[in-house]
C-alpha positions in Angstrom: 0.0 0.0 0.0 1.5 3.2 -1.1 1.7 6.0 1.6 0.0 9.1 1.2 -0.2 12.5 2.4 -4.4 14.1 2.4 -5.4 17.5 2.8 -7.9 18.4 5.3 -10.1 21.3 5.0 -12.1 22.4 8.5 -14.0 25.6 7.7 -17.7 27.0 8.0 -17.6 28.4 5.4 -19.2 27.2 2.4 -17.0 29.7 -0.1 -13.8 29.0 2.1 -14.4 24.9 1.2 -14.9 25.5 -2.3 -11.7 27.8 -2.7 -9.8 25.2 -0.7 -11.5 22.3 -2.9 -10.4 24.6 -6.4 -7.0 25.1 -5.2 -6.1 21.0 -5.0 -7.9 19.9 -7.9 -5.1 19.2 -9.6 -3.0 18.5 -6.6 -4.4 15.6 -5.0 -6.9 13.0 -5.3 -8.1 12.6 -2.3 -9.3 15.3 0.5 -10.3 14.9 3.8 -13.4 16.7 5.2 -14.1 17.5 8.9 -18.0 17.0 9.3 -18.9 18.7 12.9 -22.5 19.6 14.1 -21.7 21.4 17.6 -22.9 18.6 19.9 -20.2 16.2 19.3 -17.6 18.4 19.4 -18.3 22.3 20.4 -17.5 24.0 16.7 -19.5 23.8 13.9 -18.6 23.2 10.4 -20.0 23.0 6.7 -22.4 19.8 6.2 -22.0 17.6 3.6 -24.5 18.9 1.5 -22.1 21.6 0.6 -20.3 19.2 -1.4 -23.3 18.6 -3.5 -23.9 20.3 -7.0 -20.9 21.4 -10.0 -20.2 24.5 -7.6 -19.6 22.1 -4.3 -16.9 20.2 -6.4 -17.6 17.2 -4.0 -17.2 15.2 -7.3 -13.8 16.5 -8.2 -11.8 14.2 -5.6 -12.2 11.2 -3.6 -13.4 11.8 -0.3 -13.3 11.0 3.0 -15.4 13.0 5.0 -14.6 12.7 9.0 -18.2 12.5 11.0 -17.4 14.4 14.0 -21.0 14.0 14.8 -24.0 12.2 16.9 -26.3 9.9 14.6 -24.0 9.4 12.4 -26.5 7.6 9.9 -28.3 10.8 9.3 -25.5 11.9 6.8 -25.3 9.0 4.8 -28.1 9.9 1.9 -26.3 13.2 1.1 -22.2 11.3 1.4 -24.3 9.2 -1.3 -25.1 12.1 -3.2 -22.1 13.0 -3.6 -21.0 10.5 -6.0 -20.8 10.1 -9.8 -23.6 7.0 -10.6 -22.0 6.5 -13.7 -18.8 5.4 -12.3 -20.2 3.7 -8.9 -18.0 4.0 -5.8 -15.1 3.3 -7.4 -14.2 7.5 -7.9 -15.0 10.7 -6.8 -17.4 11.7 -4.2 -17.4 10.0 -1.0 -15.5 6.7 -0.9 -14.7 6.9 2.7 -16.7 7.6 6.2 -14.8 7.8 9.4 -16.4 8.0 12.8 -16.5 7.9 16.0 -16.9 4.8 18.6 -18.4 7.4 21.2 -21.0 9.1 19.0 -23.6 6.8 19.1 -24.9 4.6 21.3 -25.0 1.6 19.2 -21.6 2.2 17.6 -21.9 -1.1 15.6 -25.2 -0.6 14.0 -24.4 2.4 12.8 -21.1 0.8 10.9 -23.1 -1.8 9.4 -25.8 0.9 8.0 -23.0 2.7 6.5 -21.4 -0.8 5.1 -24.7 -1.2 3.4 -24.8 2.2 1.9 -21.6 0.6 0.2 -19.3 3.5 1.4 -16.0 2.0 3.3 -16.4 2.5 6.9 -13.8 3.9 8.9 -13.2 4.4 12.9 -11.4 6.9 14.6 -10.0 6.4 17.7 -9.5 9.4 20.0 -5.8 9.7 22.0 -7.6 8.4 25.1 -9.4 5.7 23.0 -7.8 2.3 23.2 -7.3 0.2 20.6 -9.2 -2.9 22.0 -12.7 -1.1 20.9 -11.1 -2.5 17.5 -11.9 -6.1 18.3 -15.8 -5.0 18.6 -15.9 -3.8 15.1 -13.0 -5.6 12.9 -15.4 -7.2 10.3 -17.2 -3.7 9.7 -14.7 -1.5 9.5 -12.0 -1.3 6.4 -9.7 2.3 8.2 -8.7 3.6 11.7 -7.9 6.9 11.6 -5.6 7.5 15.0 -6.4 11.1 16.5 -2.7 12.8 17.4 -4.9 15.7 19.1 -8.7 15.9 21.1 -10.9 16.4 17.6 -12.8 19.6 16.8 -9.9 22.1 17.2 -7.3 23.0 14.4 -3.7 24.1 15.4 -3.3 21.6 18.6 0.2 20.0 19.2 -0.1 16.7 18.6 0.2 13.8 21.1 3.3 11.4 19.9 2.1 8.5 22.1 -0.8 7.7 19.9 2.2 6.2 17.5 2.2 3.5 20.2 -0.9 1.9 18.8 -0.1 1.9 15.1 2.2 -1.3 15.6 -0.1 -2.9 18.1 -2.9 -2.6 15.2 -1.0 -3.8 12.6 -0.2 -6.8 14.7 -3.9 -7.1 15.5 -5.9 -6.2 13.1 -3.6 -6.6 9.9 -5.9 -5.5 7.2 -7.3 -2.2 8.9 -6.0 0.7 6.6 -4.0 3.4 9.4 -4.2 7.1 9.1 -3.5 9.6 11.6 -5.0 12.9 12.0 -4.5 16.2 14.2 -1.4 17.9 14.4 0.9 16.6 11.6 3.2 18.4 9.8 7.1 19.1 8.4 8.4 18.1 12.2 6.8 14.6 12.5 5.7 13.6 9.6 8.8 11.4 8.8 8.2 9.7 12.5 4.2 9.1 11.6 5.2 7.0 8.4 8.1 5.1 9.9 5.9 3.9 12.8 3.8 2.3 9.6 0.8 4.6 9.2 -0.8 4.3 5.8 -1.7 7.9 5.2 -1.3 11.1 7.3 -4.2 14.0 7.0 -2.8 17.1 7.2 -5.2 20.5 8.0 -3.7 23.6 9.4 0.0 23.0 8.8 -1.0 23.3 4.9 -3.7 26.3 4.9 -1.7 28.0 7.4 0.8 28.7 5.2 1.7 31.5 2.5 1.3 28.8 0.0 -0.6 24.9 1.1 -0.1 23.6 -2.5 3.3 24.3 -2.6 3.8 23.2 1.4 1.7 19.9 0.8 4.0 19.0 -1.7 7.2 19.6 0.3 5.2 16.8 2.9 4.9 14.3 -0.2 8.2 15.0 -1.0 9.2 13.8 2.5 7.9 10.5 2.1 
């Protein structure tokens, strides 16, 4: 599996996603999008129906939008929207949900109605989550994405004791896809990928700068 650097836009603004979205369409195939409804987590954020339509350029990359949410389930129909029918789930739109095992009560049904939606299922697993949750839900997820910081904030330091459970997953749970999220940038990035993560999701350490096209691909280049 090749490793892979994502962009990650968290905004509330529907214009400030859709410049974000234009500036990598050539950049990068896949983005990551931070989904937050203020009960979850305390911000607020565009919904996923801002993707939607030629303007919401949802359908320009593959997608992986981050449910930072409770009832999960009521986003699926427009994450389905999202997508091309002509060319399945095989392109752009949303390819790839990630939640959260404390957002819902019933955690498991609510991976198995995603599952059936035929969007892969991701879980992400907070830096006080433990990675034996994973042993609940190994047949229904494909993804983990580790949390390096607490989720709803950009700009927090990240935590490098969450690198702990990448090995300890890929002992256990050999076929789960690992990102990591929160906090990554130029000064661990190199440490993130040689503890064996998958893909890294980088957010403010891009748009931060003078220039996130030209900083993402100084990240790639540190692969």
């Amino acid at each position: 599996m090749t490793q892979k650097v994502i962009p990650a836009i968290l905004t509330s603004d529907p214009e400030d996603l859709r410049a974000k979205l234009q500036l990598f369409k050539a950049e990068s195939e896949w983005m990551h999008i931070d989904i937050m409804d203020g009960k979850f987590v305390s911000n607020v954020s565009v919904s996923v129906r801002d993707l939607l339509a030629p303007e919401g350029r949802g359908k320009d990359f593959r997608l992986e939008i981050h449910l930072m949410v409770q009832n999960p389930q009521a986003y699926l129909k427009d994450c389905l929207a999202t997508r091309d029918p002509a060319k399945r789930d095989k392109d752009r739109g949303v390819g790839r949900i990630i939640v959260h095992q404390e957002a819902t009560g019933d955690i498991r049904k609510a991976l198995r109605e995603m599952k059936a939606y035929g969007l892969e299922v991701g879980i992400a697993l907070n830096p006080a989550t433990p990675i034996n949750v994973l042993a609940l839900h190994a047949n229904d997820v494909a993804s983990v994405l580790i949390m390096g910081v607490t989720p709803g904030l950009q700009g927090q330091e990240f935590m490098p004791s969450v690198l702990e459970k990448i090995p300890a997953i890929k002992k256990d749970f050999p076929h789960l896809q690992i990102g990591v999220d929160g906090g990554v940038g130029e000064e661990n990035i190199s440490t993130i990928f040689q503890a064996g993560a998958d893909y890294a999701v980088v957010g403010s350490k891009i748009f931060a700068t003078q220039d996130p096209v030209e900083a993402f691909k100084k990240l790639e280049e540190m692969l």
